[in-house]
KOLBAGU-477325 format. One record per residue (C-alpha): residue number from 0; x, y, z. Coordinates in nm, 4 decimals, decimal comma, padded with zeros to 6 digits. Example, Ala and Ser with C-alpha at 12.3 -4.5 7.8 and 13.67 -1.06 7.14 Angstrom:
2
REC   i        u        v        w
REC   0  01,2300 -00,4500  00,7800
REC   1  01,3670 -00,1060  00,7140
***
This chain:
409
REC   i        u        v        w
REC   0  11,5488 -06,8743 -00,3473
REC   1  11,4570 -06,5962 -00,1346
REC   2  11,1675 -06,5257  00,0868
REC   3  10,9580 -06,1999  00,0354
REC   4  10,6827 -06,0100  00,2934
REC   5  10,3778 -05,9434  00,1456
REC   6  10,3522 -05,6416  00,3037
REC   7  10,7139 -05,5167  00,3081
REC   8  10,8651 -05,6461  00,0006
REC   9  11,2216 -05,6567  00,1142
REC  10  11,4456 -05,9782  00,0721
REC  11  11,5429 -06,0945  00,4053
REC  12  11,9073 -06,2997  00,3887
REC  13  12,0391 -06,4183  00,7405
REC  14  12,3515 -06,5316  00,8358
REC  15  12,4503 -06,9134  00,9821
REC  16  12,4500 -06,7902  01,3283
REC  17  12,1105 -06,7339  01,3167
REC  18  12,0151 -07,0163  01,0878
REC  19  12,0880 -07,2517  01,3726
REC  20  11,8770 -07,0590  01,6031
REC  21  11,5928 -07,0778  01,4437
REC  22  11,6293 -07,4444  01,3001
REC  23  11,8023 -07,5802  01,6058
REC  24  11,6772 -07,9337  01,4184
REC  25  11,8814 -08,0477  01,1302
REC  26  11,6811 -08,1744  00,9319
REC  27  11,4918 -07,8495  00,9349
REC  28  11,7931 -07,6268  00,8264
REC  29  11,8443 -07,8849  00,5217
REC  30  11,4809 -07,7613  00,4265
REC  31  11,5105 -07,3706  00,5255
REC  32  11,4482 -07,1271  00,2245
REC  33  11,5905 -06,8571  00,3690
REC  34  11,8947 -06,8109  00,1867
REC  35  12,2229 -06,7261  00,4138
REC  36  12,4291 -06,4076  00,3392
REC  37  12,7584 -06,3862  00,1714
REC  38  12,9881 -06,2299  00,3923
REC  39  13,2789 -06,2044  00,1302
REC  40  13,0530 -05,9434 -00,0325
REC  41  12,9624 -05,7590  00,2297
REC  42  12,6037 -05,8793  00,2482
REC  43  12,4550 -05,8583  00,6032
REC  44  12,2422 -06,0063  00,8496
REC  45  11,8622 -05,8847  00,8237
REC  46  11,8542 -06,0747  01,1397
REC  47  12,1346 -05,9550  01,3895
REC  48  12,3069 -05,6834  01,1159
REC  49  12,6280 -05,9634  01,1438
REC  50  12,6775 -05,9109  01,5248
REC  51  12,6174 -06,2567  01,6077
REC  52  12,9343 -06,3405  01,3818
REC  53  13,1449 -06,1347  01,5847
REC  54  13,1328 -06,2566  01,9261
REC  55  13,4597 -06,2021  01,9851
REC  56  13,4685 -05,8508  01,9136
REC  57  13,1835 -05,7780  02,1417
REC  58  13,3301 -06,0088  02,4201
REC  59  13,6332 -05,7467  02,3830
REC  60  13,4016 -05,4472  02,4113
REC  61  13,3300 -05,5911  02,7775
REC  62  13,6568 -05,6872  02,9016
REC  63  13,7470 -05,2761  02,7653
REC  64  13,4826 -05,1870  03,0056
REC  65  13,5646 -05,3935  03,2621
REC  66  13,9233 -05,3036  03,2392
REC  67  13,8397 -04,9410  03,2078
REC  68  13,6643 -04,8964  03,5025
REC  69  13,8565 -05,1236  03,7257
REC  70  13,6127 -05,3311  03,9315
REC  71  13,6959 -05,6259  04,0576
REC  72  13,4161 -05,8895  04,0892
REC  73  13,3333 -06,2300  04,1206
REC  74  12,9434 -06,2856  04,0134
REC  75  12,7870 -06,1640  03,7456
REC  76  12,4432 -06,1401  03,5376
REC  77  12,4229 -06,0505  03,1552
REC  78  12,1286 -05,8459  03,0077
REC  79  12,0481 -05,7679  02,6155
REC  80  11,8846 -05,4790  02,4724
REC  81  11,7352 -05,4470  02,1196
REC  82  11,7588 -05,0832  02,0866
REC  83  11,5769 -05,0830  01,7411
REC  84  11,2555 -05,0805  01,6316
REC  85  11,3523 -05,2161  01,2623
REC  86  11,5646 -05,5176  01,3626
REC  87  11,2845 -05,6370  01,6422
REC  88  11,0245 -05,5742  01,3512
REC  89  11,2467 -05,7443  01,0747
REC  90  11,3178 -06,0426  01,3474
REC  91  10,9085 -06,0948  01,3876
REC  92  10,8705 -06,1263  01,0194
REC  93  11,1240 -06,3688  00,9379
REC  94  11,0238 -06,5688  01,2767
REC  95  10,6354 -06,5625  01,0645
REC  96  10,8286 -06,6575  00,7369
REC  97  11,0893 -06,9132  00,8765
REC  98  10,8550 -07,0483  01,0713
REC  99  11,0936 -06,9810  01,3992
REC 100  11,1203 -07,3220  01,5600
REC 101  11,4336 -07,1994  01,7996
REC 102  11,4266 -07,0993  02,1647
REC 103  11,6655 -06,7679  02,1770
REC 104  11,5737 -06,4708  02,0257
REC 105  11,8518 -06,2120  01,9783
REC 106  11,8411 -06,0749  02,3125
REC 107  11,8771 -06,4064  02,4504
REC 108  12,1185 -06,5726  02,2441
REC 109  12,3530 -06,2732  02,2662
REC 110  12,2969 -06,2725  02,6579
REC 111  12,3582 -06,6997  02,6362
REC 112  12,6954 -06,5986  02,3588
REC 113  12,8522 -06,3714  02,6641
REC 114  12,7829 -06,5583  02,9905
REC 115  12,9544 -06,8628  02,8037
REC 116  13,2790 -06,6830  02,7165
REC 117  13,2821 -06,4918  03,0407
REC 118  13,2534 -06,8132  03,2551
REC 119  13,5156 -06,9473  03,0258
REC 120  13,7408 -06,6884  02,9934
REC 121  13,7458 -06,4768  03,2765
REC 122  13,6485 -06,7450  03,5193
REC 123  13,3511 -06,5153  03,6564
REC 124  13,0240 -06,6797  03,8066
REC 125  12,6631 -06,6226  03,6205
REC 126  12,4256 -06,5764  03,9332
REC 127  12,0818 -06,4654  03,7840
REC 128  11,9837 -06,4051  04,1364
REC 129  12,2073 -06,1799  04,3694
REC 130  12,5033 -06,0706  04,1016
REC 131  12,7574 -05,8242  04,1722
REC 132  12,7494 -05,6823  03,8505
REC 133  12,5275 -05,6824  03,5559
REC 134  12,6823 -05,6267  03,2294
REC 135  12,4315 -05,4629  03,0126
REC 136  12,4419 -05,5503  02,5809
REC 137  12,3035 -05,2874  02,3598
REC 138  12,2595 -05,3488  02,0092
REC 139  12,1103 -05,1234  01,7442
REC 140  12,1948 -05,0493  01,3813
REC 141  12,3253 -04,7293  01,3776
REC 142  12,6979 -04,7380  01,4671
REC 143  12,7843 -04,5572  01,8092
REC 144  13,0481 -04,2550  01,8331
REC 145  13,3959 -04,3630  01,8951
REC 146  13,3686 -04,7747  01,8527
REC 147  13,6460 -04,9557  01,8857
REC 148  13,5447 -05,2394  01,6042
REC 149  13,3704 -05,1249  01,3107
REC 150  13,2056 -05,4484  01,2842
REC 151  13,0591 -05,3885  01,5855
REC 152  13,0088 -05,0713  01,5845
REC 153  12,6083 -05,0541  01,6708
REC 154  12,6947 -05,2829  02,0332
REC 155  12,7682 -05,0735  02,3588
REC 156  12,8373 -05,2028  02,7024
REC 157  12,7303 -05,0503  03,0001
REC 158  12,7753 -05,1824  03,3785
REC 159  12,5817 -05,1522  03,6388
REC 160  12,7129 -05,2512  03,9853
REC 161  12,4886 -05,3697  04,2460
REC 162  12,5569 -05,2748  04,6099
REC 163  12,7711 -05,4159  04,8999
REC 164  12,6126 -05,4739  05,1685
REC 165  12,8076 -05,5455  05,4766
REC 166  12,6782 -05,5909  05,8773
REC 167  12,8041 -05,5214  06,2197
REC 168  12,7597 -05,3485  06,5354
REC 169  12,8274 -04,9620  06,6435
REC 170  12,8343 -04,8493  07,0166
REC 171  12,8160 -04,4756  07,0320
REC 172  13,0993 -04,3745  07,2882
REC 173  12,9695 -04,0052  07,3245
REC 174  12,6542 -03,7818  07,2847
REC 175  12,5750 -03,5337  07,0718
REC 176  12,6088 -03,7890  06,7690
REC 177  12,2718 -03,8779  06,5206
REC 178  12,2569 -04,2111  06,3636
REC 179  12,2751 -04,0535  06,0176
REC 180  12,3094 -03,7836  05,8103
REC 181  12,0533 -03,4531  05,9590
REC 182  12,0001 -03,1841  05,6920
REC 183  12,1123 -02,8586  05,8547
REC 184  11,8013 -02,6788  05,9713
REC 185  11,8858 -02,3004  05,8237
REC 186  11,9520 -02,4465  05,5005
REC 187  11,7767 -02,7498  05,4348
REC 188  12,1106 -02,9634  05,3321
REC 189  12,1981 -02,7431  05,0683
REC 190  12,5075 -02,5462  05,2533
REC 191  12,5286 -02,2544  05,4361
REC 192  12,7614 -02,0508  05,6614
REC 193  12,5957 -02,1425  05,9806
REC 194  12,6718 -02,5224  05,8655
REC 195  13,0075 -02,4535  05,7392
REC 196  12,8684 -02,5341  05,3558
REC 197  12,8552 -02,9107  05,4847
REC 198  12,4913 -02,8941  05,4582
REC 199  12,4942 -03,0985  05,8058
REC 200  12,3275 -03,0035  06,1403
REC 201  12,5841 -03,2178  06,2982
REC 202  12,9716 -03,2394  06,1336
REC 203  12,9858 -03,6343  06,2983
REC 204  12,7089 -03,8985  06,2622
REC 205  12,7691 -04,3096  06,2884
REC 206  12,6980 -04,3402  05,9388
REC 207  12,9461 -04,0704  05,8391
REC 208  13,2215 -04,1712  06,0550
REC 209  13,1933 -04,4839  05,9211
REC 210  13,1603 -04,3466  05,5554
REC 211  13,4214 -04,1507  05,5350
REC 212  13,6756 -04,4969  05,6070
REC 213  13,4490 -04,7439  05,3662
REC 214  13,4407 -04,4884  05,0394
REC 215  13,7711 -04,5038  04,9694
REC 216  13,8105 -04,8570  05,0076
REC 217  13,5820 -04,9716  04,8034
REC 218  13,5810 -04,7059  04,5556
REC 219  13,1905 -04,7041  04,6077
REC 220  12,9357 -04,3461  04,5454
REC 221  12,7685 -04,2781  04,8816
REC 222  12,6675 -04,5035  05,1512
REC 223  12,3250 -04,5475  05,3281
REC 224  12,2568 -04,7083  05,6716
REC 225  12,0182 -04,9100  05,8180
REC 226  12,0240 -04,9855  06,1940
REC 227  11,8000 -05,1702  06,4224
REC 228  11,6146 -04,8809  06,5307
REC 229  11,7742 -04,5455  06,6371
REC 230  11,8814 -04,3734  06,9585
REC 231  11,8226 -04,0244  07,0214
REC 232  12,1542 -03,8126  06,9690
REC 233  12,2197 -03,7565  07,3300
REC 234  12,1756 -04,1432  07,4021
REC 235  12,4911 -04,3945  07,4326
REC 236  12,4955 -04,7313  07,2932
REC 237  12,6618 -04,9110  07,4982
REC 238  12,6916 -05,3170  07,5380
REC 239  12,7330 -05,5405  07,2689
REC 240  12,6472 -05,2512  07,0493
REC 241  12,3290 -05,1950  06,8117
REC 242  12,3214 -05,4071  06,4640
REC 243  12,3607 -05,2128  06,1541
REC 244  12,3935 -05,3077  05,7428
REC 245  12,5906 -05,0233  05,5190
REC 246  12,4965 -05,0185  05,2133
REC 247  12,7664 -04,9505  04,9406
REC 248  12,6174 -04,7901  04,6277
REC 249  12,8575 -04,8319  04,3016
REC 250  13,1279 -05,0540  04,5066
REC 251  13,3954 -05,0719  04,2075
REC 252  13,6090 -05,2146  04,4826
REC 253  13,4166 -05,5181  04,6502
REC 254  13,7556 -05,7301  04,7674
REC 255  13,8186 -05,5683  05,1059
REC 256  13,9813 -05,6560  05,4147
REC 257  13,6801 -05,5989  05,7031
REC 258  13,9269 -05,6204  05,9675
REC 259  14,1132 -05,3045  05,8116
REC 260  13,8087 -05,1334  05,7728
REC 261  13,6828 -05,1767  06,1352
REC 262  14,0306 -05,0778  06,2676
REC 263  14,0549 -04,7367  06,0177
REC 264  13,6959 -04,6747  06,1622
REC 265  13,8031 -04,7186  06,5451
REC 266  14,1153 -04,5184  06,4980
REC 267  14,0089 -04,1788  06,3294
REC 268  13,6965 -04,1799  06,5208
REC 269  13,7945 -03,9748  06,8444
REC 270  13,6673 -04,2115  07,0591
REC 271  13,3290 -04,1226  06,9194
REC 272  13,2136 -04,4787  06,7928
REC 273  13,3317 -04,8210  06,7732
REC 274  13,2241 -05,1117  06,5133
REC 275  13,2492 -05,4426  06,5414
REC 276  13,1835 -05,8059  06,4201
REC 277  13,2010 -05,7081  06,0686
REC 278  13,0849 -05,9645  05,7866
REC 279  12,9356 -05,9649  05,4307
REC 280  12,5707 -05,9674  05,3999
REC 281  12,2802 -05,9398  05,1404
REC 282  11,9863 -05,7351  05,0675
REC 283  11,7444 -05,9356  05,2326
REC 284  11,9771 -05,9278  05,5967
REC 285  11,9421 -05,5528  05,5021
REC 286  11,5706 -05,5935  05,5474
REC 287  11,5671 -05,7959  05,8645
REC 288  11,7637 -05,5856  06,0459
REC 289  11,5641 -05,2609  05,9442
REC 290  11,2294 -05,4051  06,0191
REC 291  11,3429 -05,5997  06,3315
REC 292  11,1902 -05,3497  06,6059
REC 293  10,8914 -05,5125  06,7137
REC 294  11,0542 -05,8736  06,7034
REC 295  11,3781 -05,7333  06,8858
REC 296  11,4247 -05,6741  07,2851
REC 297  11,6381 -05,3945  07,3972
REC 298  11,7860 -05,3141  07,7515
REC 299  11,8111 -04,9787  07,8275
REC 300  11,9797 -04,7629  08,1617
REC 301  11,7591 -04,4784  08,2437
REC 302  11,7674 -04,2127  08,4905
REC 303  11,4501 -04,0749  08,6014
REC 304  11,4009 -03,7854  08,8231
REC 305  11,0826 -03,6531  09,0097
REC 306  10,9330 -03,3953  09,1341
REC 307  10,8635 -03,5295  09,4454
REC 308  11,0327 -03,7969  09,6637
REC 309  10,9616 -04,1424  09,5524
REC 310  10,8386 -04,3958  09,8172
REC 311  10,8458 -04,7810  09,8768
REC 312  10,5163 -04,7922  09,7273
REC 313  10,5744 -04,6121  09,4221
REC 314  10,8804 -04,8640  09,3292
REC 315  10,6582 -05,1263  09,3857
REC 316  10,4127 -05,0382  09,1428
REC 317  10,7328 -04,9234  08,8759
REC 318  10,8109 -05,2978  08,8623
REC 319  10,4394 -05,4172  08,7839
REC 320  10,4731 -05,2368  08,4658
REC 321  10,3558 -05,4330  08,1890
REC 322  10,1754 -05,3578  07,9174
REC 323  10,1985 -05,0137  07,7571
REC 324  09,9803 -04,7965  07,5084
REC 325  10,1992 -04,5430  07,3476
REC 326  10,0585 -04,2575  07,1222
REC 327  10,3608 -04,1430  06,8956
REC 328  10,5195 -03,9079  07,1099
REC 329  10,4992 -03,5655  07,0569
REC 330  10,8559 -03,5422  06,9453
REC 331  10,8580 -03,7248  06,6674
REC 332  10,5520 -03,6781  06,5826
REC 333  10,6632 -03,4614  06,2677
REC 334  10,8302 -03,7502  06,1133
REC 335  10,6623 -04,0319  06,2275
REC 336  10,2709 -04,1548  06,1557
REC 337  10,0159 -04,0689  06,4782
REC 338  09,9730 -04,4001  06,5879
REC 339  09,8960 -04,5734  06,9257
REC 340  10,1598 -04,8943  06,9737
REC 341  10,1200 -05,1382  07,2079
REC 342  10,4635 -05,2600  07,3781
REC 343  10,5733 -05,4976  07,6076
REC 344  10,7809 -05,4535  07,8923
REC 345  10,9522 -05,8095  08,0202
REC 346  11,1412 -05,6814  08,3053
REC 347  11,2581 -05,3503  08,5386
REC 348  11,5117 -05,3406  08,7850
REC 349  11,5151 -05,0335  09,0228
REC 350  11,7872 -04,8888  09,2074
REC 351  11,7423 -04,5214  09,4507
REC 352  12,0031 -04,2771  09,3661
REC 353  11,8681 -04,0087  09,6402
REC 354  11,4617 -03,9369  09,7507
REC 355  11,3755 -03,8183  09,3661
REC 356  11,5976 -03,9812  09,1699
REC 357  11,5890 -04,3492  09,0451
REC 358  11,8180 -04,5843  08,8432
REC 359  11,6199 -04,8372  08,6042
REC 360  11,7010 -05,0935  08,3991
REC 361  11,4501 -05,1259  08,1827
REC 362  11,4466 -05,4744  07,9134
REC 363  11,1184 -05,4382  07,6473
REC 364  10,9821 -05,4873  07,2931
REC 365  11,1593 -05,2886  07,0522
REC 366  10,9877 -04,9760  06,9792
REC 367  10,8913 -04,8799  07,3037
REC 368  10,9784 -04,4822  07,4148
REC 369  11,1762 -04,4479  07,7363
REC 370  11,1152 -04,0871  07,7832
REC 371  10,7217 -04,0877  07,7368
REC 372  10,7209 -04,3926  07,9537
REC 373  10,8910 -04,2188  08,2495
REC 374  10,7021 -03,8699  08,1720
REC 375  10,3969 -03,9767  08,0072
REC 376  10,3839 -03,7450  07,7453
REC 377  10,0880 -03,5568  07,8422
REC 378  09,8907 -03,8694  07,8813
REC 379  10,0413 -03,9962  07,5386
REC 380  10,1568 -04,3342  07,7092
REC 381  09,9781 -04,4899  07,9433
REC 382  10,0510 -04,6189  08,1762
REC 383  10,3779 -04,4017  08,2712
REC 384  10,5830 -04,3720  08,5461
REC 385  10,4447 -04,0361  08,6296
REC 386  10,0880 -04,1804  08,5843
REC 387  10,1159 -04,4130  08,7962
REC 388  10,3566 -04,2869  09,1084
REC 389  10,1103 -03,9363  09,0785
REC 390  10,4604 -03,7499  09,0551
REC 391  10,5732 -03,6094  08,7734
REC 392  10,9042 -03,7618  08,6242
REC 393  11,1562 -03,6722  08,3766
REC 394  11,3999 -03,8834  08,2185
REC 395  11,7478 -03,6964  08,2955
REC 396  11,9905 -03,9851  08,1263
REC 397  11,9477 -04,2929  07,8952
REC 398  12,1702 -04,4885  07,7621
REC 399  12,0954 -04,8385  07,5326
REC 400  12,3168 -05,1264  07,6996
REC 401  12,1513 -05,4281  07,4308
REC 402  11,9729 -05,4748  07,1180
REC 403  11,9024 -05,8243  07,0547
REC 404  11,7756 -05,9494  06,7003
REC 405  11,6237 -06,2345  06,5756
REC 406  11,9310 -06,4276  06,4050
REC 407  12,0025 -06,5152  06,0501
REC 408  11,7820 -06,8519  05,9878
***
């Protein structure tokens, strides 16, 4: 006996596969009315259009994919996509006629079908949460160009591969180098002669140099960086250097050896940068580290010079500094929103170099300007060191000697 819609008037046959999933009960099967098809003459699934009996065949159109692009992974997540109007339709009828008593629909049971076999055959992980791949099922009725299994032949696989994310720390070595890539200002990034077609203001940054060593290794599309903050380009990092995460878009390649990396980096870098402390991290460390400023402390070396000579009194009143207002400085001010930040300073050391020049060493909340602290900015920070000496300063050198970050909880 067959089962009829009202509305639709087609005879709806479904195969055993799906039979079980909606009747997971028995008993309930025993009583079904919706006849099963006959495969031995070609009938077919109104349900799943006979996928479901061919699980096989589609776990072999992954493990093509997999082999054909080469990526090597450990964790994985499996998604399912009804690409068809007329099956999803046709699956809500028969779910109204059965009535539908079972938990997976077709999406899900083909996503539970493949994260069974994988874990079983290719001894991969299912993580739902952080995978490092997710292998993508799409099923529709019309057959796709080119498939490998005619039975099949309306299932595609597609891959998507989540990034690597791995942390360190940089010291910049020598100035002139930005954090990360700087469109080139004559042509906007697009290439020009005055940027030798690189599209680059600068040919070296610290993301590039670092880059141009991880790309290959991992087989991966681009890169993007995220430090603790930024220096200026004609700032050193010294110290223990300042924490970074590089992202790794499209890693096909996530099995490599950090200590290589870090070496290939300090090699062919001309003495520009060093990295160090390498590890494996995740997207949420990514985060952390990028909005760490305010939380963070950082030491810097700064040399300021005035315009008059600097007395007794003046240093005296340099290491009461506490407590500063900062309007963004003018600067940045093209990039960055106008607003006044209120920073801490925990400690200054001062050391004379000569009757207008003075050494300090200057440890305070992350965020806080050097430069507009020593000059003021035009009244932008206050207090300043100008401000409050009377004598106009300039800061002629600074270097960043530690960033310190809260750690990973």
């Amino acid at each position: 006996m067959t089962q009829t819609d009202e509305n639709n008037n087609d005879t709806y046959k479904i195969c055993d596969e799906c039979l079980h999933r909606i009747y997971p009960n028995a008993q309930r099967r025993a009583n079904a009315t919706i006849p099963l098809i006959d495969e031995d003459k070609g009938e077919v699934c109104s349900l799943c259009n006979n996928i479901l009996l061919h699980k096989d065949l589609i776990f072999d159109l992954v493990e093509r994919k997999l082999n054909m692009l080469n990526i090597t992974f450990d964790t994985c997540q499996i998604a399912s996509v009804i690409a068809d109007k007329q099956m999803l339709k046709t699956e809500h009828q028969i779910h109204k006629l059965a009535p539908y008593y079972g938990k997976n629909n077709l999406r899900n049971q083909l996503k539970y079908e493949m994260c069974e076999m994988i874990e079983k055959k290719l001894h991969k992980t299912i993580d739902h949460k952080n995978p490092e791949i997710v292998i993508m099922i799409k099923a529709r009725s019309k057959p796709y160009d080119n498939a490998p299994h005619k039975e099949v032949s309306g299932v595609n696989i597609f891959i998507d591969v989540n990034p690597l994310f791995i942390e360190g720390r940089y010291n910049k070595l020598k100035r002139g180098i930005p954090q990360t890539k700087w469109p080139c200002s004559n042509c906007k990034g697009r290439g020009c002669e005055e940027c030798n077609f690189t599209g680059q203001q600068y040919p070296d940054t610290v993301e590039g140099l670092i880059s141009r060593q991880i790309l290959p290794l991992t087989q991966g599309s681009e890169t993007k960086f995220h430090g603790s903050g930024r220096e200026d380009i004609d700032v050193l990092m010294l110290g223990k250097g300042r924490p970074f995460v590089i992202e790794v878009k499209r890693p096909f390649n996530r099995q490599i050896d950090l200590d290589e990396l870090e070496h290939l980096v300090n090699e062919n870098s001309d003495g520009k940068i060093q990295i160090h402390n390498l590890h494996f991290t995740d997207k949420e460390r990514k985060g952390t580290i990028k909005n760490s400023s305010t939380e963070s402390y950082k030491v810097y070396e700064a040399i300021a010079e005035f315009e008059n000579g600097v007395i007794s009194e003046d240093i005296q009143k340099i290491l009461k500094l506490k407590h500063i207002h900062q309007r963004t400085p003018q600067r940045v001010e093209h990039r960055r929103a106008d607003l006044i930040r209120e920073r801490e300073i925990y400690d200054i050391q001062v050391e004379r170099m000569g009757s207008c020049k003075l050494k300090l060493i200057i440890k305070c909340q992350g965020g806080l300007y050097i430069k507009e602290l020593i000059s003021g900015d035009d009244g932008r920070t206050e207090p300043s060191i100008s401000s409050i000496t009377d004598n106009n300063a300039v800061c002629s050198q600074l270097d960043v000697i530690d960033v310190h970050i809260p750690e990973v909880e």
